[in-house]
VMD Tcl script that draws the C-alpha trace (Angstrom):
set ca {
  {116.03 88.75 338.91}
  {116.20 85.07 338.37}
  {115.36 85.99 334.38}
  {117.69 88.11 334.36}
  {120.36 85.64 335.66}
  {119.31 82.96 333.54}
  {119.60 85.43 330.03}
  {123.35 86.14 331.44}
  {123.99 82.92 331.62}
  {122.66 81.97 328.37}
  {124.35 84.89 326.89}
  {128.01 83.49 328.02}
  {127.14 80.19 327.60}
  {126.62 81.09 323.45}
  {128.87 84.03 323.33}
  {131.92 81.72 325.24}
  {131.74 78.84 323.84}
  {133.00 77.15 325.84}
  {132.60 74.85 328.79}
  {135.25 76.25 331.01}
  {132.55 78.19 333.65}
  {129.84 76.37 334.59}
  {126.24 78.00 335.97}
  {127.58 77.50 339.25}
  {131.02 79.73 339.12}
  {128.78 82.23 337.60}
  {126.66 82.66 339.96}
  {129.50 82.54 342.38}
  {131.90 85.58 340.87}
  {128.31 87.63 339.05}
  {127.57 90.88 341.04}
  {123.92 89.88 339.94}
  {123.16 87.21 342.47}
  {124.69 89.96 345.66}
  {121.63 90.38 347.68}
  {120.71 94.02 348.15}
  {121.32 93.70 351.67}
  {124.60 93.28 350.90}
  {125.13 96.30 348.51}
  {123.69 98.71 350.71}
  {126.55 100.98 351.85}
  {129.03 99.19 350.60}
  {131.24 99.81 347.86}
  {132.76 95.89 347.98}
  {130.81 92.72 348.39}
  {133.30 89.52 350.16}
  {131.68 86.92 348.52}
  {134.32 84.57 350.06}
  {137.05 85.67 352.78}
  {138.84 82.58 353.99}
  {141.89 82.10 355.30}
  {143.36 79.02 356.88}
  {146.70 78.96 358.47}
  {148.54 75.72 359.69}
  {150.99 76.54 362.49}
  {153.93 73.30 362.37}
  {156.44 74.52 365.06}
  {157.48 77.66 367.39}
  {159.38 78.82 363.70}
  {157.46 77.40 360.54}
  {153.92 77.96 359.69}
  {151.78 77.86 355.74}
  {148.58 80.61 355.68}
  {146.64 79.94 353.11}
  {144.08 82.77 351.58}
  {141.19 82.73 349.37}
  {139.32 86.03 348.96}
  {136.41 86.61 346.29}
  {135.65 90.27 346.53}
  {133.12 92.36 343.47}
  {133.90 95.98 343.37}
  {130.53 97.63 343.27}
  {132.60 101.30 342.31}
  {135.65 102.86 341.95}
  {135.68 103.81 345.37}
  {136.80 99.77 345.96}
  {139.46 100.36 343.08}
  {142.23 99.82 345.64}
  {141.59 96.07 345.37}
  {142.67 96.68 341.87}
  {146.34 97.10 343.09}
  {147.55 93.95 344.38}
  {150.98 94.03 347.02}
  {152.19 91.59 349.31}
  {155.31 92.19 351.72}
  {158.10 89.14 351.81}
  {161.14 88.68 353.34}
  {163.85 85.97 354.15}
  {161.37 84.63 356.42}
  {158.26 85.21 354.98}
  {157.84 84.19 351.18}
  {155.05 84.15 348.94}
  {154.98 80.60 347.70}
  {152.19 80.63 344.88}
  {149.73 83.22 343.63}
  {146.94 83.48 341.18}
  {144.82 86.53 340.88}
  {141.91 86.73 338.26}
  {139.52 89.62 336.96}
  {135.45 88.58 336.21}
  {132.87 90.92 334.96}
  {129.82 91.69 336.08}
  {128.17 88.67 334.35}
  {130.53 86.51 336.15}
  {132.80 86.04 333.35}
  {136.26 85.74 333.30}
  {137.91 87.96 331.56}
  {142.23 88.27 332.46}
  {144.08 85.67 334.78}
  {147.68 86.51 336.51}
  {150.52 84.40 338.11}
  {153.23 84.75 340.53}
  {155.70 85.71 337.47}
  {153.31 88.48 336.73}
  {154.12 90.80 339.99}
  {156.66 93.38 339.87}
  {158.93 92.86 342.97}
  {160.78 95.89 344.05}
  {162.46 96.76 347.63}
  {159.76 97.85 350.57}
  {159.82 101.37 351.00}
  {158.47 102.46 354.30}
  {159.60 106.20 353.62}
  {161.73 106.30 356.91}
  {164.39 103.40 356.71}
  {167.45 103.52 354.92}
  {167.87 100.16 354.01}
  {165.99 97.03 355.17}
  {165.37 93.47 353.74}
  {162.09 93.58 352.90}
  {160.29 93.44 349.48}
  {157.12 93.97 348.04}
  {155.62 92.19 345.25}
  {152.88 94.39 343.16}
  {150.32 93.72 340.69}
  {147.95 96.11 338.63}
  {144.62 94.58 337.72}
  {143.16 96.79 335.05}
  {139.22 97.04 335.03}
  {137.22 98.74 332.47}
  {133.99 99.03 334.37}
  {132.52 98.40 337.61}
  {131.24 96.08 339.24}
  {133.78 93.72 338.42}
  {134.69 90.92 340.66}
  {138.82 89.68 341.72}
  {139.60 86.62 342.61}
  {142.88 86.07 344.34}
  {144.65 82.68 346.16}
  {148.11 82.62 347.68}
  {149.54 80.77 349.95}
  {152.85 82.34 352.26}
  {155.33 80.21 354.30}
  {156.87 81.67 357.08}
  {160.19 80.08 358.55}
  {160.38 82.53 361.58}
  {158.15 84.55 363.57}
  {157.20 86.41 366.69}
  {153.29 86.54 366.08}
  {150.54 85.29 364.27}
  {148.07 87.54 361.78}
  {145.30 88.97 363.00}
  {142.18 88.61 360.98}
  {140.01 91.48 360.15}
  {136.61 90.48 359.53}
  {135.11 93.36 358.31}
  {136.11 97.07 357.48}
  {134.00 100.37 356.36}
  {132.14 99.97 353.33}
  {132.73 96.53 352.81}
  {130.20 93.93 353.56}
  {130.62 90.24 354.18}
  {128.83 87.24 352.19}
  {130.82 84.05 353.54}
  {133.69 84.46 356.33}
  {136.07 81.19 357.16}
  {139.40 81.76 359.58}
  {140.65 79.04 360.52}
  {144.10 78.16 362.51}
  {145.84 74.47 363.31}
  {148.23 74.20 365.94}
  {149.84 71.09 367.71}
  {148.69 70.64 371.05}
  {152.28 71.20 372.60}
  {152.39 74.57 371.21}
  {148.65 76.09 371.74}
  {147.61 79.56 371.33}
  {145.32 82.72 372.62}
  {143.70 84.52 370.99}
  {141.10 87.32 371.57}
  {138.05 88.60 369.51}
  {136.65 92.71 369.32}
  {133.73 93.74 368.13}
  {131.95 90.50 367.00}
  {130.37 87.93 369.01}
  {131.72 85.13 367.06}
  {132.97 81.69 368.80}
  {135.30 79.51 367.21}
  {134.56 76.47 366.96}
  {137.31 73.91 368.58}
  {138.06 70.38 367.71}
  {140.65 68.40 369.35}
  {143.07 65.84 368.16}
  {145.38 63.38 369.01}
  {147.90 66.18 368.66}
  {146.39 69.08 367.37}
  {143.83 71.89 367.90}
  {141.86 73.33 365.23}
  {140.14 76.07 365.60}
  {137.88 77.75 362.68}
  {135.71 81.21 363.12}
  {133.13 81.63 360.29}
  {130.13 84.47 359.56}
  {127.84 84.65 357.24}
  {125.89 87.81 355.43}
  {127.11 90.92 356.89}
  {125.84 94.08 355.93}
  {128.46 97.40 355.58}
  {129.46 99.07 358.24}
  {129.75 102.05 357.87}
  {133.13 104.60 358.42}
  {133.53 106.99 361.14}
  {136.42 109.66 360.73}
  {138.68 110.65 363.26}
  {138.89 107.45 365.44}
  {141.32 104.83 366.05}
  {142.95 103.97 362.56}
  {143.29 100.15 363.38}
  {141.69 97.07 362.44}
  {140.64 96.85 366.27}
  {138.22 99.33 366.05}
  {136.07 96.77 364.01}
  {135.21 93.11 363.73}
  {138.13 91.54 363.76}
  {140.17 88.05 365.80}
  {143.96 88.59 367.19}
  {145.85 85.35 367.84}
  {149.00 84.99 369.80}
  {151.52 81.87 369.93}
  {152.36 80.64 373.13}
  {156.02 79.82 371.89}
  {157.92 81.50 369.10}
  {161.42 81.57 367.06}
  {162.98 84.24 365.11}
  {166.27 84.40 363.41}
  {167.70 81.64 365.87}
  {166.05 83.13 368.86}
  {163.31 81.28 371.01}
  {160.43 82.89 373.09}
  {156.85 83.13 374.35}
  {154.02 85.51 374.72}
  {151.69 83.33 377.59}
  {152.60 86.91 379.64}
  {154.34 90.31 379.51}
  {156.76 89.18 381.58}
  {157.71 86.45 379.28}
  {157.96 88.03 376.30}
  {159.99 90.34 378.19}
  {162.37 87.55 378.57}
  {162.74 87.40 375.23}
  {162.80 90.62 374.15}
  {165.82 91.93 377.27}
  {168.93 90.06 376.13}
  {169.15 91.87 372.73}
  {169.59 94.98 374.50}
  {172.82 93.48 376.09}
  {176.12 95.18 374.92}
  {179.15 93.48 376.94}
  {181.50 96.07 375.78}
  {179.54 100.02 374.85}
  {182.48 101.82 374.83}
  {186.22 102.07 375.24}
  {187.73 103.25 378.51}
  {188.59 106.38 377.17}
  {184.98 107.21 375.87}
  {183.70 106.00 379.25}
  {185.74 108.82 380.93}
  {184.43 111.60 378.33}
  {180.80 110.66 379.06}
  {181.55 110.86 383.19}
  {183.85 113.96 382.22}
  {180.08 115.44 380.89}
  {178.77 115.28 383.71}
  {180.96 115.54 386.60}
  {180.55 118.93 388.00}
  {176.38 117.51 388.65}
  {175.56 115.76 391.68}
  {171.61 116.09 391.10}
  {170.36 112.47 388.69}
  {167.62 114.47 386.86}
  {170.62 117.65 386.19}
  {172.90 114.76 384.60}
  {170.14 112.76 382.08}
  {169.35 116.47 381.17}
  {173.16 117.18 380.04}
  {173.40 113.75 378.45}
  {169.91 113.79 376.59}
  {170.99 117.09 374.94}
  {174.36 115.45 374.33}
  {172.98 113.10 372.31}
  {170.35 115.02 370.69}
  {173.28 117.46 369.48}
  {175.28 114.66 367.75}
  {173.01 111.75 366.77}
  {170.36 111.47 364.42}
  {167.67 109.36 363.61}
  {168.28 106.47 360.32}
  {166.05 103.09 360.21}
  {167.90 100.64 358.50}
  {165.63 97.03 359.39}
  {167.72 93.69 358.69}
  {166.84 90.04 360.05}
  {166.45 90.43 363.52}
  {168.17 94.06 363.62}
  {164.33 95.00 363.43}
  {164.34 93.94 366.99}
  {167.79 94.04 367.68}
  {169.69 97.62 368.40}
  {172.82 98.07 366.76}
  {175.93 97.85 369.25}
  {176.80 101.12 370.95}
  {180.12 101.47 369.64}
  {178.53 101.70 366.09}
  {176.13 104.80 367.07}
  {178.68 106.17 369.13}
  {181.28 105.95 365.97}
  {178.63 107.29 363.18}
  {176.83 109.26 364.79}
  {173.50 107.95 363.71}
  {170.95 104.72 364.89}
  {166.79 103.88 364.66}
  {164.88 104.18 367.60}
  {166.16 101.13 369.38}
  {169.82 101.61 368.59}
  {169.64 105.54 370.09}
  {167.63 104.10 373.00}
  {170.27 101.50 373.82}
  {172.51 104.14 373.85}
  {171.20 106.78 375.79}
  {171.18 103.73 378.48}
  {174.73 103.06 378.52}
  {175.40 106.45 378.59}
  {173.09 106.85 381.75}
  {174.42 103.30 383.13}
  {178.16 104.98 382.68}
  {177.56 107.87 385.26}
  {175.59 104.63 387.27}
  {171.91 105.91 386.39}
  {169.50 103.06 385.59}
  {166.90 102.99 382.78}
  {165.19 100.79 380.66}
  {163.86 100.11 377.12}
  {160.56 100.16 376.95}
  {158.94 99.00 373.49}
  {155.66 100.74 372.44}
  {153.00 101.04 369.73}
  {153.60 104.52 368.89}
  {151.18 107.21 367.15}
  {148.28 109.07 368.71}
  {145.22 107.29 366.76}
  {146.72 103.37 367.45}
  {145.29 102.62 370.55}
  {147.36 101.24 373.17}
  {147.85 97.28 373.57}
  {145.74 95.46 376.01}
  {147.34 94.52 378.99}
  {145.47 91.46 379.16}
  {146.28 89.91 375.86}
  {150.30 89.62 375.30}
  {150.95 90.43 371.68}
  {153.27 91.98 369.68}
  {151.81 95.25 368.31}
  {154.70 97.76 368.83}
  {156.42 99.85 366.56}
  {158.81 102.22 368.47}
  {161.34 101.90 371.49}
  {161.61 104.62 374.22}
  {163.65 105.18 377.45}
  {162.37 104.66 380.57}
  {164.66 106.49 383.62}
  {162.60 105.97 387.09}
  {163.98 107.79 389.84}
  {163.66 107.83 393.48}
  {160.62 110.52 393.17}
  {159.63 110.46 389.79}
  {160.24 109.13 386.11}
  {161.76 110.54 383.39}
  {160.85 109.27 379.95}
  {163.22 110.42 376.80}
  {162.18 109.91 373.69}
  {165.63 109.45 371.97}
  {164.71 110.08 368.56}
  {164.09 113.93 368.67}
  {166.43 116.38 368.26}
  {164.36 118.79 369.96}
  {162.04 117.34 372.13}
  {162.51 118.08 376.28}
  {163.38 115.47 378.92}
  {159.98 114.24 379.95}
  {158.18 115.76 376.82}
  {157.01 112.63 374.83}
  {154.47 114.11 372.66}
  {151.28 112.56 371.04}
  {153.55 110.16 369.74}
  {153.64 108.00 372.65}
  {151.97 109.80 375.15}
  {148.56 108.23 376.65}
  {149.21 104.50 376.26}
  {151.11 101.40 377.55}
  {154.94 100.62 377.36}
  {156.57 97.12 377.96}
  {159.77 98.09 379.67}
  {162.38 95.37 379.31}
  {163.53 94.34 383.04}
  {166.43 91.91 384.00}
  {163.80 89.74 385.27}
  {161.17 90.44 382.34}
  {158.44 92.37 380.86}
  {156.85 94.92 382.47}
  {153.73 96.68 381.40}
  {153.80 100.46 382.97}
  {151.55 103.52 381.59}
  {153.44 106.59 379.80}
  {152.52 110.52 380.86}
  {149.02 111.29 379.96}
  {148.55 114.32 377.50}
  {147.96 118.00 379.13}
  {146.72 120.57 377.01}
  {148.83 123.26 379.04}
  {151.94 120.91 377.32}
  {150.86 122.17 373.93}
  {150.39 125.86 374.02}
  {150.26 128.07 370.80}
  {149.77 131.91 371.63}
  {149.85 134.46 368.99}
  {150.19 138.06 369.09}
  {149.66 140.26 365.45}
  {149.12 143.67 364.35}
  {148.11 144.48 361.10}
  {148.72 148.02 359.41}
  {145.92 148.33 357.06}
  {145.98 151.43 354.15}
  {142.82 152.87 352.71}
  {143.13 150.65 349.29}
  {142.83 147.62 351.82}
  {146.67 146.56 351.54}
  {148.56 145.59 354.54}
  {151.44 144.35 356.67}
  {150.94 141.91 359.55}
  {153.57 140.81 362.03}
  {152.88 138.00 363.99}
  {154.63 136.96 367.06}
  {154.41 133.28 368.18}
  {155.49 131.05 371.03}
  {154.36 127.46 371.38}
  {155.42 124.19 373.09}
  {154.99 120.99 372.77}
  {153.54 119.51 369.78}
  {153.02 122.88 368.17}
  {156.60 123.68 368.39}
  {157.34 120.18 367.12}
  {155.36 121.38 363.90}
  {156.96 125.08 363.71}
  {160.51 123.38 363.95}
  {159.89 121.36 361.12}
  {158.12 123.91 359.19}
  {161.30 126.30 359.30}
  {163.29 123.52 357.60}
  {160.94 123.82 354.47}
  {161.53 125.30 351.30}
  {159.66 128.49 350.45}
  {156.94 127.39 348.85}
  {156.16 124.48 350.38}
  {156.70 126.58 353.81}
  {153.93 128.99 352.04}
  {152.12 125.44 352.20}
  {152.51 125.02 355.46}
  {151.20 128.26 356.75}
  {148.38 128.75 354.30}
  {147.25 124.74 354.13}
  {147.78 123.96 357.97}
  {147.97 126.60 360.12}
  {144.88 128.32 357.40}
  {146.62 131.72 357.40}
  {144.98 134.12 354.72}
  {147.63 133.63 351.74}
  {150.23 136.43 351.65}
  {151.52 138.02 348.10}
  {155.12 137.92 350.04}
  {156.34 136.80 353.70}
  {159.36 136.01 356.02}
  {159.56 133.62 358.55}
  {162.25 132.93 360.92}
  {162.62 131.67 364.53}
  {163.93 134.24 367.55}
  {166.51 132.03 368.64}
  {168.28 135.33 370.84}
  {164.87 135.00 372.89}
  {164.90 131.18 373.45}
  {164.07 128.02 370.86}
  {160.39 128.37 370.76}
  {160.06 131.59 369.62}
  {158.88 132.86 365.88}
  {158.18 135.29 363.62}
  {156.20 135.77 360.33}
  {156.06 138.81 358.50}
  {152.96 139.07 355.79}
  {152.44 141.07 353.24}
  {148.76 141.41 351.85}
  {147.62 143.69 348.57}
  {143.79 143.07 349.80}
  {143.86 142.06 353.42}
  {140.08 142.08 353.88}
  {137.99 139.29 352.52}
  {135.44 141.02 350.40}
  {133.53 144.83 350.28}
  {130.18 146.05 349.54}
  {129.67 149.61 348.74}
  {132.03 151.66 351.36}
  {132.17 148.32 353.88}
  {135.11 146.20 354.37}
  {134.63 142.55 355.47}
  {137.52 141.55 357.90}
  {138.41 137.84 359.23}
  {138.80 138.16 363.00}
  {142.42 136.79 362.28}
  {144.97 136.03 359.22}
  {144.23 132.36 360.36}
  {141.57 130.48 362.11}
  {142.29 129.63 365.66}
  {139.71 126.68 365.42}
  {140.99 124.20 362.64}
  {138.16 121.41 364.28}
  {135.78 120.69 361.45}
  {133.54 118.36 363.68}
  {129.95 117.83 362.16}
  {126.98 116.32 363.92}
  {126.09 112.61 364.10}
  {124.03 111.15 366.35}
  {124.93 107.52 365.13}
  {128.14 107.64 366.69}
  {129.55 104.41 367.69}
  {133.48 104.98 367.91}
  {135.43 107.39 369.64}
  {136.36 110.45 368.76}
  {140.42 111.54 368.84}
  {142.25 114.25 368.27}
  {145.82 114.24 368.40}
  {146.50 116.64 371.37}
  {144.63 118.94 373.83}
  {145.50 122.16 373.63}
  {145.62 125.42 374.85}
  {145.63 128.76 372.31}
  {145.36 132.60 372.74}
  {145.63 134.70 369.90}
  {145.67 138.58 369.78}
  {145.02 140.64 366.94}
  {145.27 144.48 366.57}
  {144.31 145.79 363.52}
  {145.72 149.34 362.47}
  {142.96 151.24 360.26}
  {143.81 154.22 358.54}
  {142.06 157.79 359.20}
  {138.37 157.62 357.98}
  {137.72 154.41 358.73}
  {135.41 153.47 361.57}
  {133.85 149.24 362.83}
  {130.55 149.11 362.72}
  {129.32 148.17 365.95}
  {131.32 145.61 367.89}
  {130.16 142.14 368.98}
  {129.25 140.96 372.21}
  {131.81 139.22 374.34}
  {131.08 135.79 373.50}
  {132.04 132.74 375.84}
  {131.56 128.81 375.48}
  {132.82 126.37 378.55}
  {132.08 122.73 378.54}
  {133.94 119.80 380.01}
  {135.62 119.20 376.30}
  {136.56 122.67 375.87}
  {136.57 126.45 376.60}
  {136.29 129.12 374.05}
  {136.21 132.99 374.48}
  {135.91 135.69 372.00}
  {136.24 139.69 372.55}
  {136.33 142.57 370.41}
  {137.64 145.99 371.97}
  {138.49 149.33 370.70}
  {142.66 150.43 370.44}
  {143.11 152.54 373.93}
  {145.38 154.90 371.58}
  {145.33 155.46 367.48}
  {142.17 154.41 364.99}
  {142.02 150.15 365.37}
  {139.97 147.07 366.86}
  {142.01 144.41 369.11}
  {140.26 140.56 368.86}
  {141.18 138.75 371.95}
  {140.48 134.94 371.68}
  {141.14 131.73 373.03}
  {140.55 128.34 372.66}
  {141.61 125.08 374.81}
  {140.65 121.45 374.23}
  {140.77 119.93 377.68}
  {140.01 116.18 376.17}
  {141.27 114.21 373.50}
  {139.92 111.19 373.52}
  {135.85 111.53 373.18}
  {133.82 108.75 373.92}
  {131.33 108.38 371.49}
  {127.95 108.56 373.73}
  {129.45 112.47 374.29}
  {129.94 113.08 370.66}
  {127.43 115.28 370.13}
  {127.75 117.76 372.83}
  {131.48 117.78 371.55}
  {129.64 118.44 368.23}
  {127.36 120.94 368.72}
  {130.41 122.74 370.85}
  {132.69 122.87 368.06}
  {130.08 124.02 365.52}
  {129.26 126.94 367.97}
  {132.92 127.55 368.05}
  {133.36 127.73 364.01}
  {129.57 130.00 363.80}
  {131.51 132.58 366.34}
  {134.72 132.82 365.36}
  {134.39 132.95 361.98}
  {131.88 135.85 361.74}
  {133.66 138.97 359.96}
  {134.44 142.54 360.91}
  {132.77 144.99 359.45}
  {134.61 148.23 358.76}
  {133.25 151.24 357.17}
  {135.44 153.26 354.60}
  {135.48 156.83 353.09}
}
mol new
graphics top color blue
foreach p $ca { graphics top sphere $p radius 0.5 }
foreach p [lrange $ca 0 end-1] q [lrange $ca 1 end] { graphics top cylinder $p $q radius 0.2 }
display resetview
């Protein structure tokens, strides 16, 4: 190897030139000095990750990054495509990003004035102030190394960056994070999945404290866990006093940054007299509280819609009432707010309560007080119970939250402060799907299948949305998601004259069984598979396992055979029952007329699978898919 080296060196040295690389950056950007310990598994090397950041006040802090990262294949290619968010108070100051080959050499160099800078997109707002800068860094070949340095000021702020020291398939030669505060101002700051310390030195007025790692191998990726940086090495830091956009604050505890968080909900004047009397007019035939959020949660699900639009400290800040009340439209904070006033008019309390939405982000720690939330919800407690709206949906129930928000923590934002309070854990009897088709099947194996569908919860969430596709990408939908056997024509529609969660899908089929052989017809159990859970074995499991929802389905299937055609043999009932889930599967002759009727069902009582129980979830699920997916046989003429 160190022959090798030396002829690469010799080769640049003669075929360069020049004196601009010495031995030492080459061995510093070459993927030939990467130890193989470091190359196993991964598909980038860190040769350097540093990043130093220089807190000067409750408002104004410099971070400063270095990263050195060779691309061992194109599976690393996204390092190749350079972006970095800004806004008013967050601007990239300086930037220099440059390309080396293999050998170490370099080979294209980029500034600041090279980046294309176009407005964020975050595919949800309407309009915000943020911008993105983006680079392309074409590579001919791999491994190729990137060397990028910028350096951000930030003139307003609620936290600090977390640092991620490693992710999947990237392994780690030299780690620095460092962070300088003065000693009025302090910070916390909590580490996950590492043992590292920092180490802490102490001046006359500030605190310096600087995490560094050296040489660690890949880690490896595990699907369907939490998709966040905690669920691998990685620091979070916290300021014990912030400012933003003229606004001061403090995250020591909940409660605190409660306080800061509560008077931007204030609205001294919501609505006009006049509006105030509609919105009591609404209600007042209702004595009973949980009657009157009911009538005013579907009042303004009727007339308001969801639209983001993110400016200065709007992102925290709801618009004023009287704007959503006058068009008719507001982001999650904005139709929170008011919901509340609306509530507050016919003298019903409630309260926003901010939370990091999304099934897979797992929920903040209550004993670490950071910022991590994305979303805003209504809190309504009650003198038995609480009601939780999520004001966003235009279809969701009162107390139906969904996967969205269900099974974590919410800060609801008191008079007196923050409080942290648990939402409504997931039930799989919330999310029900049951099915009920027959299928007419001629002797030249064409058929008609209507399927009859009622669902709740999340499932209904997806219908609903499905029957506002277009055709073909509703085709999409049905044959892509919900795996039905794709139809040469079909009609789908929702029964709204037998409530909201009610469908139908009408399917046409030239060949409706899957394959023959001689005079036997090979049938699917179903037109779709009832167990969408591809869940393979591992036994070097370390993170949990989650799905979005538990569940509850039932499907039944009668199948319609014409004259002459007979099953051959019908399977044994077969049931599976475990503390994850229950699955049952039985295949029974029509009472009346020439046809089979497939009875199944399958409920997911957990969603969240701790990853020492893997396996038997594993070895459940594969049972699940050997069973259910094992064909009819039906003999012809």
């Amino acid at each position: 190897m160190k022959k090798m080296i030396a002829a690469a060196f010799l080769f640049v040295a003669t075929a360069t030139g020049t004196s601009a690389q010495t031995p030492a950056d080459l061995v510093r950007y070459s993927a030939l000095t990467i130890p193989d310990s470091l190359k196993k598994g991964a598909d980038a090397v860190f040769r350097l990750d540093e990043e130093s950041i220089e807190v000067f006040s409750p408002s104004r802090y410099n971070l400063t990054s270095h990263q050195i990262i060779t691309l061992l294949n194109k599976d690393a290619a996204g390092f190749l495509h350079q972006s970095y968010w800004f806004d008013k108070f967050n601007k990239i100051d300086d930037i220099e990003v440059k390309l080396f080959n293999s050998l170490g050499m370099e080979i294209k160099k980029f500034k600041k004035k090279d980046f294309e800078t176009s407005a964020y997109n975050d595919y949800m707002s309407l309009h915000t102030d943020d911008k993105m800068m983006r680079l392309y860094v074409p590579s001919a070949d791999y491994p190729c190394t990137i060397e990028v340095i910028y350096t951000k000021k930030v003139t307003g702020y609620i936290g600090l960056p977390a640092s991620v020291i490693q992710s999947p398939n990237r392994s780690v030669e030299n780690y620095i994070y460092q962070i300088k505060v003065p000693k009025d101002l302090d910070i916390h700051f909590k580490t996950g999945n590492t043992q590292l310390k920092p180490e802490v030195t102490k001046t006359a007025d500030a605190i310096l404290y600087q995490w560094k790692a050296q040489n660690l191998k890949a880690i490896r990726s595990e699907r369907g866990s939490w998709n966040s940086y905690v669920n691998y090495p990685h620091i979070q830091i916290a300021p014990a006093k912030f400012e933003y956009d003229g606004t001061k604050g403090s995250s020591n505890t909940w409660k605190e940054f409660g306080q800061w968080a509560w008077p931007l909900y204030d609205d001294p004047a919501p609505f006009t007299a006049t509006r105030l009397n509609e919105i009591k007019n609404l209600v007042a035939s209702v004595t009973d509280p949980r009657e009157k959020i009911k009538i005013l949660y579907r009042h303004l699900q009727k007339n308001n819609r969801y639209v983001s639009i993110q400016l200065g400290i709007g992102g925290f800040k709801p618009f004023a009432v009287s704007f959503v009340d006058d068009k008719k439209y507001g982001d999650c904070k904005a139709l929170t707010n008011y919901m509340r006033y609306m509530l507050k008019a016919v003298d019903i309390n409630s309260w926003p309560a901010l939370i990091n939405a999304e099934y897979n982000n797992p929920p903040v720690d209550p004993n670490f007080t950071a910022n991590r939330f994305n979303h805003v919800i209504l809190c309504v407690p009650l003198q038995q119970d609480t009601v939780w709206l999520e004001c966003t949906s235009n279809t969701r129930d009162m107390n139906d939250l969904g996967s969205f928000t269900e099974n974590r923590y919410a800060l609801l934002l008191l008079p007196e402060g923050g409080k942290l309070v648990a939402t409504p854990k997931s039930k799989s009897s919330q999310n029900k799907l049951i099915t009920s088709s027959e299928i007419k099947v001629n002797k030249e194996g064409e058929a008609e299948m209507t399927a009859n569908i009622t669902c709740s919860g999340n499932f209904y969430e997806h219908f609903h949305y499905a029957q506002q596709l277009e055709r073909e990408e509703l085709k999409r939908f049905l044959v892509q998601y919900l795996e039905y056997k794709s139809p040469e024509d079909f009609k789908f529609e929702e029964l709204s004259a037998t409530g909201n969660k009610n469908f139908r899908i009408n399917f046409t089929y030239d060949q409706v069984y899957d394959f023959k052989a001689g005079n036997k017809f090979f049938f699917r159990p179903r037109m779709y598979n009832i167990c969408d859970e591809d869940i393979k074995p591992d036994s070097n499991r370390t993170k949990d396992f989650i799905f979005e929802f538990p569940y509850e389905k039932t499907d039944t299937t009668v199948y319609l055979l014409p004259d002459g055609f007979t099953v051959e043999g019908l399977p044994p009932v077969k049931e599976l029952d475990t503390q994850y889930g229950y699955y049952r599967k039985e295949v029974i002759r029509n009472a009346t007329g020439n046809g089979i009727t497939i009875i199944s069902q399958l409920n997911l009582k957990k969603h969240i699978i701790p990853a020492k129980e893997y396996r038997a979830l594993a070895d459940f699920f594969q049972s699940v898919n050997k069973t259910d997916g094992a064909r009819l046989v039906i003999i012809g003429e």
